[in-house]
C-alpha positions in Angstrom: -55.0 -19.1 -26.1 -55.6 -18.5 -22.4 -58.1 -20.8 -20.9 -61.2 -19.3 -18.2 -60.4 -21.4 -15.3 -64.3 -21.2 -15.0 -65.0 -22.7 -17.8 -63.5 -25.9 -15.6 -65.7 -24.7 -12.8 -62.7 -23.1 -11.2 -62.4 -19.6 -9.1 -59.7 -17.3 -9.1 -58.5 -16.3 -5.4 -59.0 -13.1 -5.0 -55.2 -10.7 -4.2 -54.7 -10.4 -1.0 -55.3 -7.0 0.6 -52.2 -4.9 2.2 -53.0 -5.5 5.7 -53.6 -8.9 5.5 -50.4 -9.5 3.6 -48.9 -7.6 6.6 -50.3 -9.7 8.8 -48.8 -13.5 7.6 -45.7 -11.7 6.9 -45.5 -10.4 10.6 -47.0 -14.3 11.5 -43.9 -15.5 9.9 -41.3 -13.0 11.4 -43.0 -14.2 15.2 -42.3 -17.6 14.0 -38.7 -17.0 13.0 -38.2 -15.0 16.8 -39.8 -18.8 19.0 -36.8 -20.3 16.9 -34.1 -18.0 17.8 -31.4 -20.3 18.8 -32.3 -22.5 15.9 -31.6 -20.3 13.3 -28.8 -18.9 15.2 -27.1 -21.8 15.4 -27.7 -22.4 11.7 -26.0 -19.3 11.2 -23.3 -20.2 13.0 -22.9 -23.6 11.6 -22.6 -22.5 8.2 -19.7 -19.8 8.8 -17.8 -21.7 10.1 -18.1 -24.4 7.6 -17.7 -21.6 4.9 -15.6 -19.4 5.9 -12.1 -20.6 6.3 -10.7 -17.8 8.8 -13.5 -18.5 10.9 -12.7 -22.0 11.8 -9.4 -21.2 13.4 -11.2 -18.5 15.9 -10.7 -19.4 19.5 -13.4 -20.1 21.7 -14.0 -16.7 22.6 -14.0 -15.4 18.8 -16.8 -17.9 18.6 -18.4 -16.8 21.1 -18.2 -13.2 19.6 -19.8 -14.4 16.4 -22.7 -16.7 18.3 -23.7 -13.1 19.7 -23.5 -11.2 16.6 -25.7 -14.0 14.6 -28.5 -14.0 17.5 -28.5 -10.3 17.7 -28.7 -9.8 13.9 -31.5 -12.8 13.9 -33.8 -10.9 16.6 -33.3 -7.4 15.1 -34.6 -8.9 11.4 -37.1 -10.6 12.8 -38.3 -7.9 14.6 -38.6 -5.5 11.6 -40.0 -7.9 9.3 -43.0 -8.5 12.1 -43.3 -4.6 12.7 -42.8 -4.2 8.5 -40.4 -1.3 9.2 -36.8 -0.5 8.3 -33.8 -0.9 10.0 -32.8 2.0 12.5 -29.4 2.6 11.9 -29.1 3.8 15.6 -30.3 0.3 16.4 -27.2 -1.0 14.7 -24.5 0.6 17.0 -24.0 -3.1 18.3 -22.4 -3.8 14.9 -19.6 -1.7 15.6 -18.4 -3.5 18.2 -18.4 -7.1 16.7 -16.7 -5.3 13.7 -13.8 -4.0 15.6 -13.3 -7.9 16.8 -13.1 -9.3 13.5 -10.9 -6.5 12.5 -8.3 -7.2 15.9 -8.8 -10.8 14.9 -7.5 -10.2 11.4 -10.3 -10.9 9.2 -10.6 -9.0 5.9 -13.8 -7.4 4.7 -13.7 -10.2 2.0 -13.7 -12.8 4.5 -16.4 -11.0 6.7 -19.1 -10.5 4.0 -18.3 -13.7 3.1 -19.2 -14.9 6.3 -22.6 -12.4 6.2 -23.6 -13.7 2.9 -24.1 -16.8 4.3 -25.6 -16.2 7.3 -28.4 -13.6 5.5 -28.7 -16.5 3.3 -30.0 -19.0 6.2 -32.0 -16.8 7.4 -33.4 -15.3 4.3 -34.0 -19.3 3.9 -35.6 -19.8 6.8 -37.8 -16.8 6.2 -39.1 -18.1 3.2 -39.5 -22.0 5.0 -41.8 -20.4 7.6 -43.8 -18.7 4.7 -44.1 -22.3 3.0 -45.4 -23.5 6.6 -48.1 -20.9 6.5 -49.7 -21.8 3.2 -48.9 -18.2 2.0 -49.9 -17.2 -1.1 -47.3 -16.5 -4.7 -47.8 -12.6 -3.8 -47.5 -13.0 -0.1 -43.9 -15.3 -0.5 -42.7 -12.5 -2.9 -43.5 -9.9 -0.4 -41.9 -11.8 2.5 -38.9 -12.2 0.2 -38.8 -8.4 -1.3 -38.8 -7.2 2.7 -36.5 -9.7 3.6 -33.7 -9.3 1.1 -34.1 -5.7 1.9 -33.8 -5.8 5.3 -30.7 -8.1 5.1 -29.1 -6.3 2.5 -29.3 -3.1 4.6 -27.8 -4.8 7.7 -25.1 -6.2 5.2 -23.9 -2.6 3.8 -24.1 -1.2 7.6 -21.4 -4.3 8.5 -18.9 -3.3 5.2 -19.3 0.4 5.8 -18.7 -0.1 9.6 -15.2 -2.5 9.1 -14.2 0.6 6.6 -14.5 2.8 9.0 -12.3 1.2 12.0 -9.9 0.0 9.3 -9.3 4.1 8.3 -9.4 5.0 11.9 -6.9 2.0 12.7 -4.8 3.5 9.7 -4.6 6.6 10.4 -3.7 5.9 14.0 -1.0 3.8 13.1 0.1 6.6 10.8 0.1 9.3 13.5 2.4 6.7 15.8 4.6 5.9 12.8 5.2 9.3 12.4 5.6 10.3 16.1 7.9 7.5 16.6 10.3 8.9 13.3 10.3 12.3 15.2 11.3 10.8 18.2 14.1 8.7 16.3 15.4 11.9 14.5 16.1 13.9 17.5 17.4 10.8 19.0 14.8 10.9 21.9 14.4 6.8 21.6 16.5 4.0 23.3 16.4 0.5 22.3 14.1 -0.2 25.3 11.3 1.8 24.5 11.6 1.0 20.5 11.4 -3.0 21.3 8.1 -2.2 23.1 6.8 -0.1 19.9 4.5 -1.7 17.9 4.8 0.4 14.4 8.1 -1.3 14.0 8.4 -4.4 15.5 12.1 -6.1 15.7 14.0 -2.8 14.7 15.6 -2.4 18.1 17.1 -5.9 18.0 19.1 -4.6 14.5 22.9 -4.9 14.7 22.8 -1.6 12.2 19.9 0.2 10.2 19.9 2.4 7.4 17.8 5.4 6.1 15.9 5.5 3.3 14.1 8.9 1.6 11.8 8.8 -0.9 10.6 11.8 -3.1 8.1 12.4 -5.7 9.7 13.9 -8.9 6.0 13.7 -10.7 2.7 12.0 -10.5 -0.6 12.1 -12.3 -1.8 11.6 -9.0 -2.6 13.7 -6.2 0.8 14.4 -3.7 -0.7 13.1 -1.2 -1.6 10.1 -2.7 1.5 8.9 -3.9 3.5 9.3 -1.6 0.7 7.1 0.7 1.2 4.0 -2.3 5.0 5.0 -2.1 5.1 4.5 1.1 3.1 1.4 1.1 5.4 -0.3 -1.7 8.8 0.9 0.2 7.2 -1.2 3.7 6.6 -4.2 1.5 9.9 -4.5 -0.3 11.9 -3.7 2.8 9.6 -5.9 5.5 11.5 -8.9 6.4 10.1 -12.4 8.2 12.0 -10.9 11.6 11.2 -6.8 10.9 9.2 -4.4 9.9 10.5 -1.0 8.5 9.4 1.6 10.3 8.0 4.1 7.3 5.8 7.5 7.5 5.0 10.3 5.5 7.0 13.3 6.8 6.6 17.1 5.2 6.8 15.8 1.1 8.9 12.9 1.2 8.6 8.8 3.0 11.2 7.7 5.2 11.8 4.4 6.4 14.0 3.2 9.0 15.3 -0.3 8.3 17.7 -2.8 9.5 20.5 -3.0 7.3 20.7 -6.6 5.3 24.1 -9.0 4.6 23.6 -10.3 1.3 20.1 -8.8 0.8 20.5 -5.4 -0.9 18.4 -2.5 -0.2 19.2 -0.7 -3.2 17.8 -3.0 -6.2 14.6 -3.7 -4.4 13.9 -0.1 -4.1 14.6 0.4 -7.7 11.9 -2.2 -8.1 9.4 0.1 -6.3 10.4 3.0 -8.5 10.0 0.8 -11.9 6.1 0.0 -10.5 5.2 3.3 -9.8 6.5 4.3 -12.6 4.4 2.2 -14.6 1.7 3.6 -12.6 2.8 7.3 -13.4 4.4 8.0 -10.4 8.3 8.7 -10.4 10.1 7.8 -7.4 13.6 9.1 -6.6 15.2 7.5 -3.6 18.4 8.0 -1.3 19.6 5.8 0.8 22.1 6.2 3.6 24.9 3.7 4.3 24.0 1.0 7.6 24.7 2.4 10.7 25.2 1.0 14.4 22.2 1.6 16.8 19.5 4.2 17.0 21.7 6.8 18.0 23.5 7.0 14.5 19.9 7.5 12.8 19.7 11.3 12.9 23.1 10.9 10.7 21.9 8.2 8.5 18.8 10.6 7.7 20.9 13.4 6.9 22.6 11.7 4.2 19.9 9.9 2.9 17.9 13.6 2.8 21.0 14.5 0.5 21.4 11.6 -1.6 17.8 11.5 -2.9 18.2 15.7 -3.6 20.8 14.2 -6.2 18.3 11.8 -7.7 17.7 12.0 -11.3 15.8 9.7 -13.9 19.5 8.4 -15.0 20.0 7.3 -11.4 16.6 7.3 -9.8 18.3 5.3 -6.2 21.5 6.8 -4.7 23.3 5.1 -2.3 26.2 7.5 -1.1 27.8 4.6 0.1 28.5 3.2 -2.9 29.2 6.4 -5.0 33.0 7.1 -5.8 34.6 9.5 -3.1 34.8 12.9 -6.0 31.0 12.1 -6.8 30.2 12.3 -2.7 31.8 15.4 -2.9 30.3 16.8 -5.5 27.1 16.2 -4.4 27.5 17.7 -1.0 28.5 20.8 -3.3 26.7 23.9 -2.3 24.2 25.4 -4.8 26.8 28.5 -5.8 29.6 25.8 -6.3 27.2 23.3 -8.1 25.8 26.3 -10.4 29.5 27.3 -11.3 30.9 24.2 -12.1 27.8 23.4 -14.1 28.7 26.3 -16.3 32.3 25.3 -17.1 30.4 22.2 -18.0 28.7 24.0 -20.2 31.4 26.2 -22.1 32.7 22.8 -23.5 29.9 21.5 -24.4 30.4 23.5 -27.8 28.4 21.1 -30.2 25.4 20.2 -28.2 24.1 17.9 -25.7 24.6 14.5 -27.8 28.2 15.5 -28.2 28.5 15.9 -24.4 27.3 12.9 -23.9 29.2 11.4 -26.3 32.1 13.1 -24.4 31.3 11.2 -21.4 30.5 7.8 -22.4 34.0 8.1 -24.3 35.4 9.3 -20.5 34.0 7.1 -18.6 35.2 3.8 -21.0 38.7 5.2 -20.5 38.5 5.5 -16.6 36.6 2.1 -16.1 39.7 0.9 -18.0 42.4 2.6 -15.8 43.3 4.6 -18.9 44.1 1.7 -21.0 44.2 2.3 -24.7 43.6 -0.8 -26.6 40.3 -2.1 -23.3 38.3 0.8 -23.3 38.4 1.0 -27.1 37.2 -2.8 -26.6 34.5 -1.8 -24.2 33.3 0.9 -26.6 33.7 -1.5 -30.1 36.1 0.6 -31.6 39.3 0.7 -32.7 42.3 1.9 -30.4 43.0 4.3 -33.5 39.7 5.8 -33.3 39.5 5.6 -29.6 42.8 8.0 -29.8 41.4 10.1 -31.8 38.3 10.8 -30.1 40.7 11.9 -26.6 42.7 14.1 -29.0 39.4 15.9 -29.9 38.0 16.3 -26.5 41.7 17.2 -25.5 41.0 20.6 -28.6 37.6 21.4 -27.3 37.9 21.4 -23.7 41.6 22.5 -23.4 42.0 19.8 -20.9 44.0 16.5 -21.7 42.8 13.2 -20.5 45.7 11.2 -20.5 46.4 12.7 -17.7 44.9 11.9 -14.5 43.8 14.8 -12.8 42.9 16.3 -16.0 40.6 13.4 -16.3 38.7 13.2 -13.4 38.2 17.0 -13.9 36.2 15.8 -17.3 34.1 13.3 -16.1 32.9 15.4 -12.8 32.1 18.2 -15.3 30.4 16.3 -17.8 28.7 14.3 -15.1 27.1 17.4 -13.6 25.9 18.5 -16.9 24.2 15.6 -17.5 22.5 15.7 -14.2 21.3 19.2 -14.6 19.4 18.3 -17.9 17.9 14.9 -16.9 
């Protein structure tokens, strides 16, 4: 049961009316403004002590974050005395401390970190000054409604800001990646002028480079936005400790310009970025050119690169034409007439189907990879030689071509291989 504090000869104070609420809280926000420095070097204390990245500023990156903290200080105070919100054009000073946190490589997560805690000294302080004045349980309340309010609001200005510059930073980088590729293709850049560029730092130092193009065969994404993350994951898995690729987006496909590695393969780590994406419903075909000397050999590296990855399938989602048998480099610089007409010889002995066809070319292939040796390809395939003859004496009926014999063979497997690329 409640008790009637006047049954104790108690009395109740009386709530506080609205403008006299107003006028502690605006007591309290004058109070917080006299000790300006003080809480500003609270601030300041606490960041640094907090914040890892912000310990290792120089001097002057201090001194950026000292003028920041004061300015934020005098701009809450002053709203919480006039009991108005924050004018966002009153926050253009933001921008600018934003932009030097974002030149000085701190992340968003490190720079609301470092906002947290300063809102929370002076949300502290806020509430101290309140406790000075005697105020009353509804007056502290108020002070720290308005208060967390007003800092939150200066918080959310400070993130969306740093997005901002870090989109306009992008997209400018984007644009000078791109520019610079242009330049590279029509072989408009010396080695002077690239050592200077910033989008791909240590690329004209290279001994030789190479050319990779990326394409997207499908995507539950948007275009655009695949080939962005394919972008993004090509850079990481070609960036080096002493270069940086030099990648951009250009009309459908990414290219990146890379020096050319000894004992570091380009090709497996790009068919690591195409087993991600994949994972993330993205299919990444790739084709990469063979390492050339200098800049001036990059219009040529992109050429062939442009037509490896047009000979991309899901069976072989990298190509390297470098590494690719001298008939299969021929037959993929085929023209589309030749291509279509060989494809249908391909097809008139495929008589039973596609698993017999590929069948067929497993069988081939053994027998090349052996040098046509009986008794090791029927090894490689777990058969017996016995079978293994009789499977060359079948394909030997259907196709009217004979396998034992060279020329007759590689005519098979080139046949077979295109048919299997046109139905991946």
């Amino acid at each position: 049961m409640a008790t009637d504090p006047q049954t104790y000869g108690e009395t109740v104070p009386p709530p506080l009316t609205e403008t006299v609420r107003n006028a502690q809280i605006a007591g309290a926000a004058a109070r917080l403004s006299e000790r300006l420095d003080e809480v500003t070097r609270l601030m300041v204390e606490r960041m640094i002590a907090d914040v890892p990245v912000y310990r290792r500023l120089p001097p002057d990156g201090i001194a950026d974050v000292e003028a920041l903290a004061a300015r934020n200080t005098r701009v809450l105070s002053a709203a919480l005395q006039a009991g108005s919100h924050l004018d966002r054009d009153e926050l253009r000073y933001v921008a600018e401390h934003v932009r030097e946190r974002v030149r000085r490589g701190v992340s968003l997560e490190e720079m609301l970190h470092a906002y947290r805690v300063a809102i929370n000294t002076f949300w502290e302080e806020a509430i101290a000054e309140g406790v000075t004045l005697g105020f009353s349980r509804d007056a502290a309340l108020e002070l720290a409604r308005r208060t967390s309010e007003l800092t939150d609001d200066l918080t959310t200005h400070a993130a969306e800001t740093y997005v901002r510059e870090i989109s306009r930073l992008r997209a400018l980088s984007d644009q000078e990646a791109r520019d610079l590729l242009e330049l590279l293709l029509r072989g408009e850049v010396d080695a002077e002028a690239l050592a200077t560029h910033h989008a791909a730092p240590g690329l004209a130092s290279a001994e030789s480079l190479v050319v990779v193009v990326g394409r997207i065969a499908r995507t539950d994404r948007t275009e655009s936005d695949a080939l962005e993350t394919a972008a993004a994951e090509i850079r990481r898995a070609l960036s080096t400790g002493h270069a940086t690729p030099l990648v951009a987006v250009r009309t459908g496909v990414v290219v990146a310009v890379s020096p050319a590695e000894d004992g570091a393969p380009i090709a497996p780590r790009l068919t690591a970025v195409h087993d991600r994406l994949r994972e993330g419903g993205t299919e990444l075909f790739c084709g990469l050119s063979s390492p050339r000397p200098g800049l001036a050999r990059v219009p040529a590296a992109f050429d062939q690169a442009a037509l490896a990855v047009s000979r991309a399938s899901l069976a072989l989602p990298v190509i390297s034409l470098a590494e690719l048998p001298v008939v299969q480099n021929l037959l993929l610089g085929a023209t589309g007439t030749m291509r279509a007409l060989l494809t249908s010889m391909a097809e008139e002995i495929d008589l039973d189907g596609r698993e017999t066809a590929a069948g067929m070319r497993a069988t081939l292939h053994a027998y090349a990879d052996a040098s046509m040796n009986l008794t090791r390809a029927a090894e490689s395939l777990h058969v017996h030689p016995n079978t293994l003859r009789y499977r060359l004496g079948r394909i030997r009926e259907r196709t009217g071509r004979d396998p034992a014999d060279f020329n007759q063979l590689v005519d098979l497997i080139c046949l077979l291989d295109l048919l299997e690329e046109a139905r991946a």
